[in-house]
Structure formats: C-alpha cells, structure tokens
N, C-alpha and C positions, 0 to 999 in steps of 0.2 A: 331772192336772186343774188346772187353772188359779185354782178357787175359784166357779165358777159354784154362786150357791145358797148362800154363805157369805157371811153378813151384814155380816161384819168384812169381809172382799175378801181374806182371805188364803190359802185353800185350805193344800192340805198342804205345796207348796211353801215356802211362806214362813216356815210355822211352821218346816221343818225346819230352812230355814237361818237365823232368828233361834235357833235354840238350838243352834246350832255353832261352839262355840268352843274355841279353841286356840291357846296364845301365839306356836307355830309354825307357826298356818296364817292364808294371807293369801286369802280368799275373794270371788271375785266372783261372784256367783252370777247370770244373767238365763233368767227364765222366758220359755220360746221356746213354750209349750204354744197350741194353737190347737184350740178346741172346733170339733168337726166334722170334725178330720182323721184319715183314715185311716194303717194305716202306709205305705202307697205314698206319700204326701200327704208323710209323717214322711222318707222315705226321698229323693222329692224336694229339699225344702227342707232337708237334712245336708248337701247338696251347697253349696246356696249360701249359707246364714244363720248355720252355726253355724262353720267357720274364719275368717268375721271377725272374729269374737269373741278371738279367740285372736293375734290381731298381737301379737307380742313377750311370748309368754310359754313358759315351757318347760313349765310343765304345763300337761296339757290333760284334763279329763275333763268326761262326758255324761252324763246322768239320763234314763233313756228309759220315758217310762209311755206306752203305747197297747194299742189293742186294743174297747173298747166300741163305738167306731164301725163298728170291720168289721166287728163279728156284725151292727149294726145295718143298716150296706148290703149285707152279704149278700157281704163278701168270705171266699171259702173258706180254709178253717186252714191248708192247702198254700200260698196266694199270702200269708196270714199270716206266719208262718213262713218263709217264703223272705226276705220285707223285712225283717224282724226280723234276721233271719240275716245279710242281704246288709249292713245296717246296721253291724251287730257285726264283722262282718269287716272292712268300711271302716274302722274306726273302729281296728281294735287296726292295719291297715295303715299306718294314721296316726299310731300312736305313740296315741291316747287310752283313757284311761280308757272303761267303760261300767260304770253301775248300773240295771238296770231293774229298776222297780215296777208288778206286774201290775194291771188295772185291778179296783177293787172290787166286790163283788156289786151288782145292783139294786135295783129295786124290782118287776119281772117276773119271777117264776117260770117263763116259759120263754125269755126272756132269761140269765135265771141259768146255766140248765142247758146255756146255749152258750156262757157265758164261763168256765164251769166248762174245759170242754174244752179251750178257747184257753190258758186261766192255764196247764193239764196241760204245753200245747206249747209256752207261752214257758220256762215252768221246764225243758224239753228242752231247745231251745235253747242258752239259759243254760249248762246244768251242761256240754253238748255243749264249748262255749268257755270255760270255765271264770270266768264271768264272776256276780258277786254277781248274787241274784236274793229280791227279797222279792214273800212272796205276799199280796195283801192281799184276795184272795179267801174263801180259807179260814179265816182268824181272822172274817173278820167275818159270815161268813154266816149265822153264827147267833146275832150279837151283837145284846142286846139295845137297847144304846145306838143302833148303825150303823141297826138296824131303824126305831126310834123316828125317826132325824134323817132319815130315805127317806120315811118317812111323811105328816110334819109338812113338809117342803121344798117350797116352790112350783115346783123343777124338776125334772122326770121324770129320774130314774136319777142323779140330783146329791143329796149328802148339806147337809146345814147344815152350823154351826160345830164343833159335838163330833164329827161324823163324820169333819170335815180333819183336827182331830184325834187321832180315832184312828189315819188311814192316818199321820201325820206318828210316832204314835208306834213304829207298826210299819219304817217306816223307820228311825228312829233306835234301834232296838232289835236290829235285824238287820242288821248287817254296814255300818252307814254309816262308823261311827268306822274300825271297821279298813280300808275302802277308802279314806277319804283318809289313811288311816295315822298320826290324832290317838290310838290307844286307848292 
C-alpha cells in the first residue's frame, strides 16, 4: 500500500524504512506501489520500472505487497498465483532479493474470506521458493486497533495512520532485519 487513507502520507512503506538502520547498510528505497494494480499489472511493470532502478549496483532486492485488487477484479487464485510465482522466479533469475507482504484484511466481511484464501496461496508460494513471507492478514483480523482505523477511514478497505502502522510493525518484526541481513 502506498499510504492511501493515511493522513501523514506515509503508509507502511515509509514507516518501515524510516526505522531501518544499520551502519552497514546503505538504502535506497523507491515506492513503486500503484493503487489499483493487479498482480498481472505488478508482473508487467517488473519488466520495465524496476531494473532501472538498479544501474550500478550489486545489490538488488524487491518488497512485493499485492493481491486485494485481484479478489476485487475478480482475478482467479490460479492466475494469482501463477504471477506471483512467475514474479519470484524472475526475480531470483535475476540475482534479486524478494520480501512479500500479504495484503491486510478489510473492511468487507466477504471480501475478507477471499483474501483469506489468497494470503493461504501467497504464503504457498513463498515457502514453495523459499522466500520470507509476512502475513499481515491474520494478525490483524481481529485486531482491534486495525478494526477501529477501517472504520473511522474515508477510504474503503484502506486503514489510517495506526493501521500503516501496524502492517509496518509486522514487517519489521518478521524477518525484515535478517533479509537485508542487518540482525
């Protein structure tokens, strides 16, 4: 998520990486996220947006959150799954890093119960390629803070500020450090 619905403008991303520091790491971090894209959408634009990024540098690593969009256009778990898949494979062909963060619960109760399903097959995926996978599904779906910020939000299925925050803390709490290999 980008931070739609977050008053401050910084969504989860930016929190995480304002509070990643390490005297050994030199970070550049650019939010590439684009509300409304699918992961077909995600799997197009890997092609051409995100090795520019990378001119002259030997590391290379990716933060890949999607998925609320496909339940919402109606793309099946199988063509999910498959770009997700096809993504991840690209990506380790390429010498890069990948971290994906599954997308959080709603504010639809039968929205939920189909991102429930996706989060299941992104963590497949994942574990399939051995690649870190934080679920920010399940911690929050019965949280009450997460609850309250879906609520009170002027944007449908977008959290406030405490809610970026939460996903930011589930990020940095679950395998961020040991992936860029600061712990």
């Amino acid at each position: 998520m980008t931070g739609v619905g977050d008053p401050k403008g910084q969504g989860w991303v930016t929190r995480v990486v304002g509070r990643t520091h390490h005297p050994d790491l030199e970070l550049t971090a650019y939010n590439l996220g684009v509300r409304g894209d699918t992961s077909a959408d995600l799997l197009h634009r890997w092609e051409s947006e995100v090795p520019r990024r990378w001119a002259g540098r030997t590391e290379r690593r990716v933060v890949v959150s999607v998925g609320t969009t496909d339940v919402l256009q109606g793309i099946t778990l199988a063509r999910h799954r498959l770009n997700l898949a096809n993504l991840l494979d690209d990506a380790t062909r390429s010498g890069v890093g990948t971290f994906v963060v599954s997308p959080p619960p709603a504010d639809d109760p039968e929205l939920d119960a189909r991102l429930e399903v996706l989060v299941e097959a992104q963590a497949d995926v994942c574990a399939r390629r051995g690649v870190p996978f934080v679920d920010c599904f399940a911690p929050l779906m019965g949280h009450d803070q997460w609850r309250t910020d879906l609520a009170t939000s002027r944007v449908p299925h977008h959290p406030g500020q405490a809610g970026y925050g939460l996903i930011a803390w589930l990020v940095l709490h679950n395998g961020w450090a040991e992936w860029l290999q600061i712990d």
